[in-house]
C-alpha positions as CSV (number, residue, x, y, z in Angstrom):
1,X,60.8,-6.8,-18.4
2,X,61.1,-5.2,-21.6
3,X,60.2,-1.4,-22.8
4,X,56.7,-2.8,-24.1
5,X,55.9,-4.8,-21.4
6,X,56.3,-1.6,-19.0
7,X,54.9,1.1,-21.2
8,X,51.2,-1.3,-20.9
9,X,52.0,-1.6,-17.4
10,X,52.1,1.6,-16.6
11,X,48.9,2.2,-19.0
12,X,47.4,-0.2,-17.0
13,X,47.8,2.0,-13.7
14,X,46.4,5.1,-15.0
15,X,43.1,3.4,-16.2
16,X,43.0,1.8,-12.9
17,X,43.7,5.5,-10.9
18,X,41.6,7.0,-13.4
19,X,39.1,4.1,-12.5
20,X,39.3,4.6,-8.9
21,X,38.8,8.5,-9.1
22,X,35.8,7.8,-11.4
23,X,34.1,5.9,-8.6
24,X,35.5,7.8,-5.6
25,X,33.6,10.9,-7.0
26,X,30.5,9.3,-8.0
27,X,30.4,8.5,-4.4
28,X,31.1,12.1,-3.3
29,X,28.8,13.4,-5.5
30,X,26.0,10.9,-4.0
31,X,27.4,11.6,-0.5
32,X,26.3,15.3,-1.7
33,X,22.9,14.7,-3.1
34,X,22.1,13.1,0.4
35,X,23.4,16.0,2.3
36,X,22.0,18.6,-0.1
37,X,18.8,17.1,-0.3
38,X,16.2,18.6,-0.2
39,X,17.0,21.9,-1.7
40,X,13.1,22.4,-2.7
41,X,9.6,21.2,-2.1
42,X,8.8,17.6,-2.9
43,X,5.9,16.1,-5.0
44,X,4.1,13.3,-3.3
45,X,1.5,11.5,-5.7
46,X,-1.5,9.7,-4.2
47,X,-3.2,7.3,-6.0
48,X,-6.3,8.0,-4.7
49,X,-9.2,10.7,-4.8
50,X,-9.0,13.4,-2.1
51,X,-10.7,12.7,0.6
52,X,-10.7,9.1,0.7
53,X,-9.0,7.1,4.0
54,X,-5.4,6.6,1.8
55,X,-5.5,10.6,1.1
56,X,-6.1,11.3,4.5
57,X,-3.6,9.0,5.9
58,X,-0.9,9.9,3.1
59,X,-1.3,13.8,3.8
60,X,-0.4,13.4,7.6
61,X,2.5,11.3,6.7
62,X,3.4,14.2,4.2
63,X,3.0,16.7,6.7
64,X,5.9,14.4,9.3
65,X,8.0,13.8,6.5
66,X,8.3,18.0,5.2
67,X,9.1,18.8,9.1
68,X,11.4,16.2,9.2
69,X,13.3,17.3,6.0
70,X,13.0,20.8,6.7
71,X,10.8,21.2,3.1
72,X,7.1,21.2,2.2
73,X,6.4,17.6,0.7
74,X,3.5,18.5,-1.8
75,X,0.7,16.2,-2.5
76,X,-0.9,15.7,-6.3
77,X,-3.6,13.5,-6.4
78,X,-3.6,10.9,-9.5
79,X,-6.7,8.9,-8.7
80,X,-7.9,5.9,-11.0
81,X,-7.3,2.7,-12.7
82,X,-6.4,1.5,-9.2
83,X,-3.6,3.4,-8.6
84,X,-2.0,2.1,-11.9
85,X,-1.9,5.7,-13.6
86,X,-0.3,7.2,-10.4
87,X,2.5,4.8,-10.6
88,X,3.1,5.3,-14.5
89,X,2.9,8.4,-13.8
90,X,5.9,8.1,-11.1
91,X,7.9,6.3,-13.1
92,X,8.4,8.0,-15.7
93,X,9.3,11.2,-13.4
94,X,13.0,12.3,-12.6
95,X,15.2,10.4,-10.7
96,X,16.4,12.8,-7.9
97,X,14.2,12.0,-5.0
98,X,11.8,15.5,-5.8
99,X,8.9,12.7,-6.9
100,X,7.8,10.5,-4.8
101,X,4.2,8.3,-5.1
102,X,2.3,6.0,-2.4
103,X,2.6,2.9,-3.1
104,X,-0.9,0.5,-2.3
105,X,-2.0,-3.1,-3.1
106,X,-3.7,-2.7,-5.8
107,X,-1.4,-0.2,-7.9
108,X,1.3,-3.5,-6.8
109,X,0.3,-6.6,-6.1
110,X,-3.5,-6.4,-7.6
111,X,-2.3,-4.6,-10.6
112,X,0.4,-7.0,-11.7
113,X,-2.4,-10.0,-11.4
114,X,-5.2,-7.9,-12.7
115,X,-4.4,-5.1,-15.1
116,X,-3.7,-5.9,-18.3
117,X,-1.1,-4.3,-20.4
118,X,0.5,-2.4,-17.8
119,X,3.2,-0.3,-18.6
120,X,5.4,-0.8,-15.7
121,X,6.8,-3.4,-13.7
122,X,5.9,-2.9,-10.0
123,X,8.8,-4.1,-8.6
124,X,11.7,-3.5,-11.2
125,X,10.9,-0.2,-12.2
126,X,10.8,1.6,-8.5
127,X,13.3,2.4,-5.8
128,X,11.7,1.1,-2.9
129,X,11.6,3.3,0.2
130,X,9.8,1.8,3.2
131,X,6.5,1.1,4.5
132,X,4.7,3.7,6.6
133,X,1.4,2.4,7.6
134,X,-0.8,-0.9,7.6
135,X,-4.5,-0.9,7.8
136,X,-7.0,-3.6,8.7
137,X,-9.4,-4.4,6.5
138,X,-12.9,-4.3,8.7
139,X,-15.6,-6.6,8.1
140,X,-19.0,-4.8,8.5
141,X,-22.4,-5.5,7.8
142,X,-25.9,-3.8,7.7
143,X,-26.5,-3.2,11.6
144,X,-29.7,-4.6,11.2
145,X,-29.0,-7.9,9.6
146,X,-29.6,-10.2,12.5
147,X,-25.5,-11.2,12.8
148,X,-22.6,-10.0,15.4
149,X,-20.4,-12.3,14.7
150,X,-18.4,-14.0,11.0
151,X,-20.0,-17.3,12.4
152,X,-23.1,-16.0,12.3
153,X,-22.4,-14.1,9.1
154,X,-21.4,-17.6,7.4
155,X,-24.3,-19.2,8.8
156,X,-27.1,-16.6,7.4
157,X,-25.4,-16.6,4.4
158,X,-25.3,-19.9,3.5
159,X,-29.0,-20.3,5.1
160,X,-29.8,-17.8,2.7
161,X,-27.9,-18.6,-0.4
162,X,-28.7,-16.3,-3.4
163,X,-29.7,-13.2,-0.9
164,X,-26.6,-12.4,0.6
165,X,-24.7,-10.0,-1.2
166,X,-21.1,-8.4,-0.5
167,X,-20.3,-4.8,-1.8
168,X,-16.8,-4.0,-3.2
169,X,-15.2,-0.6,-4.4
170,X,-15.1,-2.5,-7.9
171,X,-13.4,-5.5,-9.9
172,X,-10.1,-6.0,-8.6
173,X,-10.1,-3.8,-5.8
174,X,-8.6,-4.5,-2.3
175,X,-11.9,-4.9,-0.8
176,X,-12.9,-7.5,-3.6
177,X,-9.7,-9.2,-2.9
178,X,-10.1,-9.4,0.4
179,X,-13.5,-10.5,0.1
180,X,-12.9,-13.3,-2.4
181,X,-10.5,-14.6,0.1
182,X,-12.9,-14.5,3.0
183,X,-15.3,-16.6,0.7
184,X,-12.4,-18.9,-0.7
185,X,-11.1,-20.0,2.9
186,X,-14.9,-19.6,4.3
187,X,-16.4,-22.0,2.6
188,X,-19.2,-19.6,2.4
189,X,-21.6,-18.2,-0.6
190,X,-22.1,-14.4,-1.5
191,X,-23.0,-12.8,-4.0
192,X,-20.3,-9.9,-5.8
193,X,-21.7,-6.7,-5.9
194,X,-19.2,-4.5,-7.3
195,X,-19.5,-0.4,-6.5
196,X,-17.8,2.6,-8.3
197,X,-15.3,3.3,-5.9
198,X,-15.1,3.0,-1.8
199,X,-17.8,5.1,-1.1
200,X,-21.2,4.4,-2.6
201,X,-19.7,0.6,-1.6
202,X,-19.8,1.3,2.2
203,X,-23.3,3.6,1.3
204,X,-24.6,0.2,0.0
205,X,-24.0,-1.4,2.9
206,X,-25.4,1.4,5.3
207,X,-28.8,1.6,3.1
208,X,-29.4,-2.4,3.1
209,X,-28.5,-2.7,-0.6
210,X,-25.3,-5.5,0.3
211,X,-25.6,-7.2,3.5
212,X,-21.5,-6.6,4.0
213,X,-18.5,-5.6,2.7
214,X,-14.7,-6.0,3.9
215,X,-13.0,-2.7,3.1
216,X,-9.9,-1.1,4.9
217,X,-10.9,0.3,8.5
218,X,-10.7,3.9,7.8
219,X,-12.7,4.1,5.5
220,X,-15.7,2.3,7.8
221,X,-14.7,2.9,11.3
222,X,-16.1,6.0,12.0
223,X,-19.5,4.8,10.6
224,X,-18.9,1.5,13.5
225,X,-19.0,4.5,15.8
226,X,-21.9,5.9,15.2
227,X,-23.8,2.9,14.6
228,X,-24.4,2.6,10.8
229,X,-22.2,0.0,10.8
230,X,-21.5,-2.9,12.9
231,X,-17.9,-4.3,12.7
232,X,-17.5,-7.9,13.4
233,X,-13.9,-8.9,12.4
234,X,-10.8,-7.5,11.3
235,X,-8.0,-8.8,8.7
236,X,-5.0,-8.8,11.0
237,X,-3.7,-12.2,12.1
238,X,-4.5,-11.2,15.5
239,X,-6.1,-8.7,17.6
240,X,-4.9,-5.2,17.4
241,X,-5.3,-2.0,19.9
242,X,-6.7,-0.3,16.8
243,X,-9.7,-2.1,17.1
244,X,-9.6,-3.7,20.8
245,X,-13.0,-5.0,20.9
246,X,-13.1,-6.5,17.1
247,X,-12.1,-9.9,16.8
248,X,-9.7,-11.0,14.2
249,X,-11.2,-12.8,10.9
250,X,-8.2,-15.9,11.7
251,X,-10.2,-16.5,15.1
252,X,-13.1,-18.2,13.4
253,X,-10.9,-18.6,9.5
254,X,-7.0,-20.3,10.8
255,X,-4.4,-18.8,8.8
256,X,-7.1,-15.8,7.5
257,X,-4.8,-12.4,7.0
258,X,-5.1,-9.4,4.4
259,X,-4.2,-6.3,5.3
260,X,-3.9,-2.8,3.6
261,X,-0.5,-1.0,3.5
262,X,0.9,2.1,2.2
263,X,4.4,2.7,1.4
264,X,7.0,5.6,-0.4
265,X,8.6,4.3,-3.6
266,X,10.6,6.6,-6.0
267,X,12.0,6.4,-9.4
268,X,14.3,3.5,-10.2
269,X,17.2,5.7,-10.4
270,X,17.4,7.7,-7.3
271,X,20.4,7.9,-5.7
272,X,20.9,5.5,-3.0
273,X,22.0,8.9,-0.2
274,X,18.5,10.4,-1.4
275,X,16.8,7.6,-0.4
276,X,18.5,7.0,3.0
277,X,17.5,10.5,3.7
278,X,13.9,10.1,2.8
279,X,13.8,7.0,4.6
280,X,15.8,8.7,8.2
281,X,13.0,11.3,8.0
282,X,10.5,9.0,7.8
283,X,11.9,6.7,10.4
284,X,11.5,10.0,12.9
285,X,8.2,11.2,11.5
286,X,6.5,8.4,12.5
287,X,7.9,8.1,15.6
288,X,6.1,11.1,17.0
289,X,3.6,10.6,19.2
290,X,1.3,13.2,16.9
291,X,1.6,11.5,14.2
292,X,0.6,8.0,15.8
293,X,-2.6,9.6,17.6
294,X,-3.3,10.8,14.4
295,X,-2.9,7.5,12.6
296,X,-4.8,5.8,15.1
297,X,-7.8,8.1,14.5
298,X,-7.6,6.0,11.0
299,X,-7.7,3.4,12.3
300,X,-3.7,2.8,10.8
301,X,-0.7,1.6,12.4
302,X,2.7,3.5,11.6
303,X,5.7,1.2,10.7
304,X,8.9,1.1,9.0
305,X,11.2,-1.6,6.8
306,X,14.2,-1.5,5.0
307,X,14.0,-0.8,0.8
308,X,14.8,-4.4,0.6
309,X,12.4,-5.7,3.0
310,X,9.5,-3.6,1.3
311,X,10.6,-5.3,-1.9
312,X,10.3,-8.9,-0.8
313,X,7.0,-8.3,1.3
314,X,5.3,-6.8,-2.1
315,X,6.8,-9.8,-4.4
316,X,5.4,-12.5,-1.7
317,X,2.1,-10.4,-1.9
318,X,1.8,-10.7,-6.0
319,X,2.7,-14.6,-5.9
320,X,-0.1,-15.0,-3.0
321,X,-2.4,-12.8,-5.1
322,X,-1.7,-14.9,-8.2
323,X,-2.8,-17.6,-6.4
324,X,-5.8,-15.9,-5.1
325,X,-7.0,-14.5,-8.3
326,X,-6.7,-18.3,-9.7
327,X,-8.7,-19.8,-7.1
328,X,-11.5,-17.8,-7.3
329,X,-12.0,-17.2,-10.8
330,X,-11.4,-13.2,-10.4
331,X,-10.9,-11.7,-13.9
332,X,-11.5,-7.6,-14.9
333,X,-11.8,-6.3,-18.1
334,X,-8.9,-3.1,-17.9
């Protein structure tokens, strides 16, 4: 070997140490982000109004997760555009795990399909975190339309065709979503009335203005309770504890299911031993029994999946959506 050869040897080695320490301390400094994190309060953004079933639920989550990580998690509430300016709004924040936003259908799924000229990407542009609740939709009607039962619902509305009317929190909502799909696979006719938001559409339904409406369950289930509702399916494949005496919609509709979640996402850019932390914490948050009583009061069950896991569930969700939005003809205006 001659004296050039061995002098770019030997250059070769030190880029390759050099290389190697490079990488060996962007994993030490991750390792001490993770173990160092949180050193402050953390900003949780909801996409929805205060006071509405998703706040509720998100704030008790928020209230586990701060005990679990030994800081307050701090909720902001971004509401409107279906959750699409809450998620903008997220994404454009810091990457260090101090921002955090609930994710929903319709700021993922619904908006890709539905919102036009949206400014980020659902999927690419977020560090996916996990899951922590799902939510039946609930199928109510009018207690005193003369049905207890989706057959009977199908029946009097197609016995009544241009009278039955379903109410929706507005164009492109989960609720509209939902019940398009109910009418697709139904075979069924109702007419779309669509409502500024989820409460003056179950307020429609109380007062006899829409004969139904299919709308997560706690938003509705307290009003089954007290009888100014009357529940008569549920959107899980099959029947749930939530709900033990509410049939699931796939017992009279095969293959029926469309279901609310909610889920953490942060920044695309947050580093991977941030996330694992949020993500431990959650994992024992929702493990406490006081947090599933309270859940349950909401009619929502806690769960948990890996980033990746999350990721593929909402991609699967925006190609069924696509499909749904095609079928039924579903266009809105944003």
């Amino acid at each position: 070997m001659n004296r050039s050869d061995l002098r770019a040897m030997r250059w070769l080695r030190a880029i390759a140490a050099a290389a190697a320490c490079a990488v060996l301390s962007l994993h030490a400094a991750f390792a001490a982000e993770g173990d160092d994190y949180p050193k402050r309060p953390v900003k949780l953004i909801l996409p929805n109004a205060a006071g509405s079933s998703s706040d509720t639920i998100g704030r008790i989550m928020a209230q586990a997760l701060g005990e679990e990580l030994g800081q307050a998690v701090v909720v902001e509430n971004i509401a409107g555009a279906g959750g699409t300016i809450a998620m903008d709004t997220a994404k454009n924040a810091a990457p260090d795990g101090y921002t955090l936003v609930v994710a929903t259908p319709s700021g993922t799924s619904i908006a890709a399909n539905l919102r036009k000229n949206l400014r980020y990407d659902p999927v690419a542009d977020f560090q996916y975190i996990s899951t922590y609740a799902v939510v039946p939709n609930l199928l109510v009607v009018n207690p005193k339309l003369p049905v207890k039962t989706l057959q009977e619902l199908m029946d009097y509305a197609k016995a009544n065709k241009g009278d039955t009317f379903m109410a929706s929190a507005g164009p492109g909502s989960q609720s509209h979503l939902a019940g398009a799909m109910l009418l697709h696979m139904g075979g069924f006719p109702s007419v779309h009335v669509p409502y500024k938001g989820g409460g003056p559409q179950v307020i429609a339904v109380m007062a006899g203005e829409a004969q139904w409406t299919i709308t997560p369950a706690s938003s509705v289930v307290g009003h089954t309770r007290t009888g100014k509702l009357r529940a008569i399916a549920q959107s899980l494949p099959q029947r749930t504890p939530l709900l033990p005496d509410v049939p699931a919609v796939a017992e009279t509709i095969p293959g029926f299911s469309y279901s609310g979640w909610n889920g953490l996402l942060a920044p695309k850019g947050t580093p991977p031993a941030v996330v694992s932390r949020i993500r431990a914490a959650l994992e024992k948050a929702l493990a406490k029994p006081k947090l599933k009583e309270a859940f349950e009061r909401q009619a929502a069950e806690p769960t948990t999946d890996t980033p990746e896991e999350f990721r593929k569930m909402v991609e699967a969700e925006t190609r069924a959506t696509a499909d749904l939005v095609k079928a039924s003809h579903i266009t809105i205006e944003k």
